[in-house]
C-alpha positions in Angstrom: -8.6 0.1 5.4 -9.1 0.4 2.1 -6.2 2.1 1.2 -4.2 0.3 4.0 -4.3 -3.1 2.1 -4.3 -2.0 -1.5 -8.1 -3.1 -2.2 -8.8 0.2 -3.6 -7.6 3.3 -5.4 -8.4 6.0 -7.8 -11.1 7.8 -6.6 -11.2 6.2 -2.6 -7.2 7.5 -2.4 -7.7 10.9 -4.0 -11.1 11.3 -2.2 -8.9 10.7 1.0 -6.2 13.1 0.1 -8.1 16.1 -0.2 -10.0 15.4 3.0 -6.7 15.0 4.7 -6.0 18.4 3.4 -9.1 19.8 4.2 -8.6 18.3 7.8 -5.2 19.9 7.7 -6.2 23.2 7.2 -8.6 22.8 9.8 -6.9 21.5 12.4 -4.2 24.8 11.5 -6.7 27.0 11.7 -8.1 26.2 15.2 -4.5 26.0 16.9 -3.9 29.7 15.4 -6.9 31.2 16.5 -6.6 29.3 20.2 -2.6 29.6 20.2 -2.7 31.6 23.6 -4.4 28.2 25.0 -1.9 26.2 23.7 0.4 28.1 25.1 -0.7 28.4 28.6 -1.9 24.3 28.5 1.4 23.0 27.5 3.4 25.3 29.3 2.6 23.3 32.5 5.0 20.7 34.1 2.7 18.0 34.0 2.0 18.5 30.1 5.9 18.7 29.0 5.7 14.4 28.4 3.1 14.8 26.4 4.8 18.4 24.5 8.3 15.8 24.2 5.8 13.0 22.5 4.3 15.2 20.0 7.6 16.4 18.9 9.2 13.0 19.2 6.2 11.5 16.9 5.9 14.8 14.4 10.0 14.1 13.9 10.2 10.7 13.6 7.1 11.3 10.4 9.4 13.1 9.3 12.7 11.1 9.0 10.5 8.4 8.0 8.4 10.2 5.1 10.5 8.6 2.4 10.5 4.9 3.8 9.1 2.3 1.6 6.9 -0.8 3.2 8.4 -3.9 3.2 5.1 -5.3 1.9 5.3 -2.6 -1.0 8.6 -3.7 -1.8 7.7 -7.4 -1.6 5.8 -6.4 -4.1 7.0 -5.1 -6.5 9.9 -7.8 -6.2 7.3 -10.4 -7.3 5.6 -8.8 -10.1 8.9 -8.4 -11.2 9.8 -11.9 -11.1 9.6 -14.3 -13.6 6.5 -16.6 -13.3 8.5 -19.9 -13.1 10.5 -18.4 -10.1 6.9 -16.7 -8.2 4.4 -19.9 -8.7 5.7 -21.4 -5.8 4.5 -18.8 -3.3 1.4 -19.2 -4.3 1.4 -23.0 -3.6 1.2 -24.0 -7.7 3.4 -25.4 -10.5 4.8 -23.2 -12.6 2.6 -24.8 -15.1 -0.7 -25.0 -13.5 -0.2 -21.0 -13.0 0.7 -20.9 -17.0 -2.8 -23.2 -17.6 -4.8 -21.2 -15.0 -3.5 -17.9 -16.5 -4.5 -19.1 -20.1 -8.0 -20.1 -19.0 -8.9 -16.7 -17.9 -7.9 -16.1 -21.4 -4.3 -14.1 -21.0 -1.3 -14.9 -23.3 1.2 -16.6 -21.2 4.7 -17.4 -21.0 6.8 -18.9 -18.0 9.7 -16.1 -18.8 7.6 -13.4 -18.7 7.4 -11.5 -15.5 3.8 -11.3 -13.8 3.9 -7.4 -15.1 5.1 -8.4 -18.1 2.2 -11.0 -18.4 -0.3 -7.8 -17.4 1.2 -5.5 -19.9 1.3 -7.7 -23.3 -2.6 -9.3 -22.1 -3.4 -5.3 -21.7 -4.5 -6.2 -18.2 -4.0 -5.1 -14.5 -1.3 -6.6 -12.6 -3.7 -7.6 -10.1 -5.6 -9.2 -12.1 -2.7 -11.7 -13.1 -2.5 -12.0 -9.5 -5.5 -12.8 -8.4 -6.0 -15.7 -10.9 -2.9 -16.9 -8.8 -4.2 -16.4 -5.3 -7.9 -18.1 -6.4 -5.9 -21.2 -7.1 -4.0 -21.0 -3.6 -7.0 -21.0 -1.8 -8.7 -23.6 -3.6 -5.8 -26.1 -2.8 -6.6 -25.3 0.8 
């Protein structure tokens, strides 16, 4: 879940990876050593839906392994855009986010881009963003 919504990385993502792997290997090594079971359970009739699923699932992964998110590409299209044009989907003026920003002490200007902003303040994108989200949900 962590992973899932972006609430964590470093250590949680690459802590997952290798377990994946390791999970991988696993899972490899106890088809090969019970192949001939394999073999004889999805060699019946009954089983072939389930054989045609696996196959379907394993090669639609696989056309699909390069596809970005849409919510990975929405983004990166907002921390790409200026601050004047993204203030409004977080429910503020352009220059409440600039005041806001400012108070948290960052070095802001409306042209910048919200990964700009990060960059020059020496500070995470998300940070920048969450400054922003804070003063959406204390409108509500």
């Amino acid at each position: 879940m962590l992973l899932f919504f972006e609430l964590s990385t470093g250590s949680v993502r690459a802590t997952h990876e290798w377990m994946s792997m390791g999970l991988m290997v696993a899972v490899g090594c106890h088809a090969y050593t019970h192949k001939k079971v394999f073999v004889k359970y999805f060699s019946q009739k009954l089983r072939m839906p389930m054989l045609v699923g696996l196959v379907a699932g394993v090669g639609l992964f696989a056309l699909s392994y390069n596809d970005n998110y849409a919510a990975g590409e929405m983004f990166d299209a907002a921390v790409d855009a200026k601050l004047v044009s993204v203030a409004g989907v977080f429910g503020v003026t352009e220059q409440d986010a600039q005041t806001a920003l400012e108070a948290t002490g960052l070095t802001v200007n409306t042209d910048q881009t919200l990964s700009d902003i990060a960059e020059y303040n020496n500070a995470d994108v998300y940070d920048v963003i969450d400054v922003l989200v804070a003063m959406k949900q204390s409108s509500h």
